[in-house]
C-alpha positions in Angstrom: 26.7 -32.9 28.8 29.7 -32.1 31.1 32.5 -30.0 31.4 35.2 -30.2 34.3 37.9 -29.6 36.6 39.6 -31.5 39.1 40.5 -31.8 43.0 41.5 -34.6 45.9 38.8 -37.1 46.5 37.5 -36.8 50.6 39.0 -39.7 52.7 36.1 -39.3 54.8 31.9 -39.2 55.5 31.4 -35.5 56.4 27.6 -35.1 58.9 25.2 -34.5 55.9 22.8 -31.5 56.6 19.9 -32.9 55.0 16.0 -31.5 55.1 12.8 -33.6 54.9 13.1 -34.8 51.2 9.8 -35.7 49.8 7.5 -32.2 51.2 10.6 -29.3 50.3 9.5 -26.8 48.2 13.4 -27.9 46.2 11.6 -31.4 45.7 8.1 -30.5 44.9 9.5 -27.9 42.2 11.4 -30.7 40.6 9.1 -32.9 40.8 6.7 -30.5 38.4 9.5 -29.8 36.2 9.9 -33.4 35.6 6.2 -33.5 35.1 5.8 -30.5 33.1 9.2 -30.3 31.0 11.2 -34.0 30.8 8.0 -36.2 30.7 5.5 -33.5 29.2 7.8 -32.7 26.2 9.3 -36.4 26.3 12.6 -35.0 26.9 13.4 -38.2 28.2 11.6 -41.1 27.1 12.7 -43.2 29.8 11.9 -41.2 32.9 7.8 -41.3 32.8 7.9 -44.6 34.3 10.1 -44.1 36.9 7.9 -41.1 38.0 4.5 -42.9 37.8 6.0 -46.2 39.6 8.0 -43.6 42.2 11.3 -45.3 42.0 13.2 -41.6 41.6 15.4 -40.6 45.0 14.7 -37.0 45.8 17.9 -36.2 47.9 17.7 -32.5 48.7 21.0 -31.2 49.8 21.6 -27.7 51.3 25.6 -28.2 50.9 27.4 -25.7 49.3 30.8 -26.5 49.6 32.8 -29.3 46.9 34.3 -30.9 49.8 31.1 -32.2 51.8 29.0 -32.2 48.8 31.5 -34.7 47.4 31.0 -37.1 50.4 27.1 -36.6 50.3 27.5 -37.4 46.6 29.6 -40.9 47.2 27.3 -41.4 50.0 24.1 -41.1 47.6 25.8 -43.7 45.2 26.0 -46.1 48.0 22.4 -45.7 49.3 21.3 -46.5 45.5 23.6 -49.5 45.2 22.1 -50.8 48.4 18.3 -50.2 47.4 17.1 -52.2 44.2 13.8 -50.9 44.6 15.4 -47.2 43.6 16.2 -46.3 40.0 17.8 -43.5 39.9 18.6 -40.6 42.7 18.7 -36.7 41.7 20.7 -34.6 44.8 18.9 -31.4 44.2 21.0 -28.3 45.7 18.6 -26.2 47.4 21.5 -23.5 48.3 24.4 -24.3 46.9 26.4 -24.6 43.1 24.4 -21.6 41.6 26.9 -20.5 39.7 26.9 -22.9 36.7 31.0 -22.9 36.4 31.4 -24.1 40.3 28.8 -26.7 39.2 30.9 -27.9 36.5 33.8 -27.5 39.0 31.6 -30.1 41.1 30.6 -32.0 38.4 34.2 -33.1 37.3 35.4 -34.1 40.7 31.9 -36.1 41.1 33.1 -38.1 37.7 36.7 -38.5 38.7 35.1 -39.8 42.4 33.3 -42.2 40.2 35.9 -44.0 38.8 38.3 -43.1 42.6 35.5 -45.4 44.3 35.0 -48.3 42.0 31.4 -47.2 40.3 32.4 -46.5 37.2 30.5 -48.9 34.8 28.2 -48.7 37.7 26.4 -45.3 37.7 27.1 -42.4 35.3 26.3 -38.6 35.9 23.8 -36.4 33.9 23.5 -32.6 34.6 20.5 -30.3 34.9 21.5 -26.7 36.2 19.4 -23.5 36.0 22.3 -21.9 34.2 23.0 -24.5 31.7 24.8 -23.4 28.3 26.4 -26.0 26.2 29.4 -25.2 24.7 29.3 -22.5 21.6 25.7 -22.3 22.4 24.4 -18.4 23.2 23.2 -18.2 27.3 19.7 -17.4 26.1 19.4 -20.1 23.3 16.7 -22.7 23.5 18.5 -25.6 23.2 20.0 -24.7 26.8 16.3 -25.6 28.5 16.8 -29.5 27.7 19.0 -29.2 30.7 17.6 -26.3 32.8 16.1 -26.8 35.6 14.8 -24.9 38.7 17.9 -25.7 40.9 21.1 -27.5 40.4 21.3 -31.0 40.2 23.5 -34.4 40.0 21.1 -37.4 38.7 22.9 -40.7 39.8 22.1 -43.4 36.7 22.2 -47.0 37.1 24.3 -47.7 33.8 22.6 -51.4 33.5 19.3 -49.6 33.4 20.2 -47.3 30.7 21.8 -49.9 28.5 18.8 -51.9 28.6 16.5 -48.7 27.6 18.5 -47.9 24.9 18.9 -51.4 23.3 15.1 -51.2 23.2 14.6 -47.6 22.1 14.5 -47.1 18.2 17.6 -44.6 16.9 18.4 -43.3 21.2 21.1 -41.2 19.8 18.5 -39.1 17.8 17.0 -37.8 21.4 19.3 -35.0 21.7 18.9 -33.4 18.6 14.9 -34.0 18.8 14.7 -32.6 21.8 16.4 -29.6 21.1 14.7 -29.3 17.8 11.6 -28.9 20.4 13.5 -26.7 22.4 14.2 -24.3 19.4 10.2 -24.7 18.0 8.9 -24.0 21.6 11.6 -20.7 22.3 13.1 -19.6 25.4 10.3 -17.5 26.4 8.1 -20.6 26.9 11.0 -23.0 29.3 11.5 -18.9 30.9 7.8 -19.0 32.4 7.4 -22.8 33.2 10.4 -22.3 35.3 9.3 -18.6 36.4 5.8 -20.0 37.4 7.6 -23.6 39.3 9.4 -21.3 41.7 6.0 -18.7 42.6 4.1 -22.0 43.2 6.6 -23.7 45.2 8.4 -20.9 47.3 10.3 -22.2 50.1 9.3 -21.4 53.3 
């Protein structure tokens, strides 16, 4: 679900400008789009229960630079290793990473800052972008809105968690090509307004 680059790992914490998480209009948005889209269409059969029993981190971010959005992400993993009571964390970009290749840009440093800090095997990455094209995939195909969402985001996954859904989940590495046989039965136009209609009810202010 990723595509990269690459670039030196910060030495240091940079001050994280942060806003109230749980109120933001960047929040509330994703938290319908989860509602709506992930858990409504069962896009991911694992993430209903972490929404009902509030165990998702909402970590807005209005970063926009790979450098300090780096150290907010390493920062992030720490926070989740510290609290058992959190599943999972999703740093939502509120202003920054629009554009979907300087996501990927900050995608592939995030993985390689993974593996720099001694997490890998701990947490993996997954990817949700409002631009999101898989590779050979037209912008406007259906299949992209498995992975669109109404801003850019980096979903932190305990990789112990996931191994323990899946060993327990009948054929897991059918969900993907379900869910984008979905995507394709319910068309573009249909993700187009869910999203559309998201953003008019939750408009920052």
């Amino acid at each position: 679900m990723n595509k990269e680059d690459k670039q030196s790992a910060p030495q240091q914490a940079v001050p994280l400008k942060t806003l109230p998480e749980q109120g933001s209009a960047a929040v509330s948005a994703t938290k319908q789009w989860l509602d709506e889209i992930i858990i409504g269409l069962n896009f991911c059969p694992f993430a209903k229960k972490e929404f009902v029993n509030n165990t998702i981190r909402y970590h807005q971010s209005t970063l926009e630079q790979v450098k300090p959005a780096l150290a907010e992400f390493i920062e992030q993993c720490h926070y989740l290793q510290q609290h058992d009571d959190i599943e999972t964390t999703l740093i939502i970009y509120s202003d920054g990473f629009r554009g979907f290749e300087r996501y990927l840009d900050l995608v592939d440093y995030a993985n390689d800052l993974l593996i720099d800090s001694g997490f890998e095997g701990i947490f993996q990455l997954a990817t949700m972008h409002p631009e999101y094209c898989f590779a050979d995939d037209d912008f406007d195909a259906a299949s992209n809105f498995t992975n669109r969402s109404p801003y850019p985001m980096l979903h932190i996954i305990r990789e112990a968690s996931m191994a323990r859904v899946l060993a327990v989940y009948k054929e897991p590495e059918k969900i993907p090509e379900n869910n984008i046989a979905l995507a394709e039965q319910k068309g573009s136009h249909f993700f187009q307004d869910v999203l559309k209609r998201i953003h008019q009810t939750h408009r920052p202010t």
